[in-house]
C-alpha positions in Angstrom: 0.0 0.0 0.0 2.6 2.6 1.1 4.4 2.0 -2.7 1.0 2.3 -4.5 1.0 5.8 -2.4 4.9 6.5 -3.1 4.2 6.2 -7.0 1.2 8.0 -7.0 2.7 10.7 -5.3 5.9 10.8 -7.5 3.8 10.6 -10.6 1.7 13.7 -9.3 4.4 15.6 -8.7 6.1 14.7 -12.0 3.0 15.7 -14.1 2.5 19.1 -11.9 6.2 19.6 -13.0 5.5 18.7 -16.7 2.3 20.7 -16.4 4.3 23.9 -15.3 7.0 23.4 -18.2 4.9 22.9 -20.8 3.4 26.5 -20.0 6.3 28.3 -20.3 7.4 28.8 -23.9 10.6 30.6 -23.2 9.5 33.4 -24.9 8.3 35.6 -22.2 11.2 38.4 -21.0 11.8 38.5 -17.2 9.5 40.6 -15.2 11.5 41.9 -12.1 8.9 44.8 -11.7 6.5 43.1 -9.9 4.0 45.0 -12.1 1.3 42.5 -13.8 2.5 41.4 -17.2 0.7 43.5 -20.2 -1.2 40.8 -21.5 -3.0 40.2 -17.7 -4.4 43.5 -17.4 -7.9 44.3 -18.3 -8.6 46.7 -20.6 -11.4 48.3 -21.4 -13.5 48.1 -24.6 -14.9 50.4 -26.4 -18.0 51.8 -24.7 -20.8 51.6 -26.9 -23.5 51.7 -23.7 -24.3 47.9 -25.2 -21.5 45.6 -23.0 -19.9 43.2 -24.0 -22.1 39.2 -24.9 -24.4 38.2 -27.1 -26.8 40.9 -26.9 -26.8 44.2 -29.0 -29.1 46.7 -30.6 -32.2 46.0 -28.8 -35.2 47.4 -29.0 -37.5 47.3 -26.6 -41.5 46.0 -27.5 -44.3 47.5 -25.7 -44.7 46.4 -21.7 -45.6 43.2 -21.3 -47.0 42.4 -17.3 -46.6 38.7 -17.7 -43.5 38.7 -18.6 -42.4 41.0 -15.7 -44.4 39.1 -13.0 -42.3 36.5 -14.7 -38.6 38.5 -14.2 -40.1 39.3 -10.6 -40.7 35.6 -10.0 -36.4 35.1 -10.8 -35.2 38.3 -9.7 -36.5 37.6 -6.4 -34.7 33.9 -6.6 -31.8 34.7 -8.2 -30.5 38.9 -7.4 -32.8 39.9 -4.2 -29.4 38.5 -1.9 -27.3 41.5 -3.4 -29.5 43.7 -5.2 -33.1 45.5 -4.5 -35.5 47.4 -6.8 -34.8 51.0 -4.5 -31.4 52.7 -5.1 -30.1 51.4 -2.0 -27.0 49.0 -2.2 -26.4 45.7 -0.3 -23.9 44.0 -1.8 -24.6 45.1 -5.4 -26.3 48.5 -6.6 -29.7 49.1 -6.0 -31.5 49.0 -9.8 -34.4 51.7 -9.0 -34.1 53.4 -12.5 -30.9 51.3 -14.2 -33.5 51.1 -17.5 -33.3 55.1 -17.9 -29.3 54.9 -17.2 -28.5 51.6 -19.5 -29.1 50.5 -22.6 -31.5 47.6 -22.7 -28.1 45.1 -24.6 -26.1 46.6 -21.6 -28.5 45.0 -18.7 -28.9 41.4 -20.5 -25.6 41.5 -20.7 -24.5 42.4 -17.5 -26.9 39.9 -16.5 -25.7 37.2 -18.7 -22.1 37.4 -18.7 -21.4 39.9 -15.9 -17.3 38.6 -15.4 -16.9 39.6 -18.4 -18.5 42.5 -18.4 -16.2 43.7 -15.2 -13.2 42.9 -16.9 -13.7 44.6 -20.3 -17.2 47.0 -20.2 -16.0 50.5 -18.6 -19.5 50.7 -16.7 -18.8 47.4 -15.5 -15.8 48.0 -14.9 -16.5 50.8 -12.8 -19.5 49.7 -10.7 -16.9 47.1 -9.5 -14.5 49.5 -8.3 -17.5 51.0 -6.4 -19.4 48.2 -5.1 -15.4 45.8 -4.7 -18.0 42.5 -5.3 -17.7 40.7 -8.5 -21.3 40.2 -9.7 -21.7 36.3 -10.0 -23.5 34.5 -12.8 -26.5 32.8 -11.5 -27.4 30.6 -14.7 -29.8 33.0 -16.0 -31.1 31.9 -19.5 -31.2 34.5 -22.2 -35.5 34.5 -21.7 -35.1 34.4 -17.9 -33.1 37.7 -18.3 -35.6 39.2 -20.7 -38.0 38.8 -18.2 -35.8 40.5 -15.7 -35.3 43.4 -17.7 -39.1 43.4 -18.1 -39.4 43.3 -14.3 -36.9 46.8 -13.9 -39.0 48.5 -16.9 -42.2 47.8 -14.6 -40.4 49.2 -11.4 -39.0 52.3 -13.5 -42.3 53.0 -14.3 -42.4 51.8 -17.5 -45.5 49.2 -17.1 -49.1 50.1 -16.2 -48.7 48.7 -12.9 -45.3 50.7 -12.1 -44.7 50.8 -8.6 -43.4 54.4 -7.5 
């Protein structure tokens, strides 16, 4: 037993070792700064108020209650922990009004791919220099997120039943 253990060992460490060689090309120059190396640094992209996913140009249909009570429904399952629907923070911003300052692309995608977003988005990027949390991804599908945004149209007083 102890040499099944011995060789397991050795041929963890040996493949750890192999692991770690095979990642270094020799190509990189020797970093004595102590500074991140260029390529590890996020940088923003271009801010086109859309984020950065799958999402882009969206326009917005007329307000449709179902399919907020429906965002309600997951917003309360999936961001009530760290966000609420008033502009006070917990461990995220509060969203009161986040439809009249983002672009409808910007929310799904901040709601669909939001590490992402921090590392590359300049709103992101920002709101996690503010709020020091990364915003998780809580496997929100692209219609559960629709709904969501329905949900924040409804409490920005986009819907009939808009609360104030």
């Amino acid at each position: 037993m102890k040499t099944i253990t011995l060789k397991l060992v050795t041929v963890s460490i040996l493949a750890t070792g192999i692991a770690l060689m095979a990642g270094c090309s020799g190509n990189e120059t020797n970093n004595t700064s102590g500074a991140a190396p260029e390529s590890m640094i996020n940088k923003p992209a271009a801010d086109n108020g859309e984020g950065i996913g799958k999402f882009s140009g969206i326009t917005l249909a007329a307000f449709d209650a179902t399919l907020a009570a429906s965002g309600k429904s997951v917003f309360e399952t999936k961001c009530s922990a760290c966000h609420k629907i008033t502009d006070q923070k917990v461990v995220g911003p509060g969203l009161k009004g986040v439809t009249q300052r983002r672009k409808p692309a910007w929310i799904l995608n901040m709601i669909t791919n939001p590490e992402e977003m921090t590392k590359k988005d300049p709103q992101a990027m920002k709101l996690l220099e503010e709020h020091l949390t990364q915003m998780t991804f809580q496997n929100v599908t692209d219609d559960e997120a629709k709904a969501i945004l329905e949900y924040m149209r409804e409490i920005d007083g986009e819907g009939s039943t808009a609360q104030q």
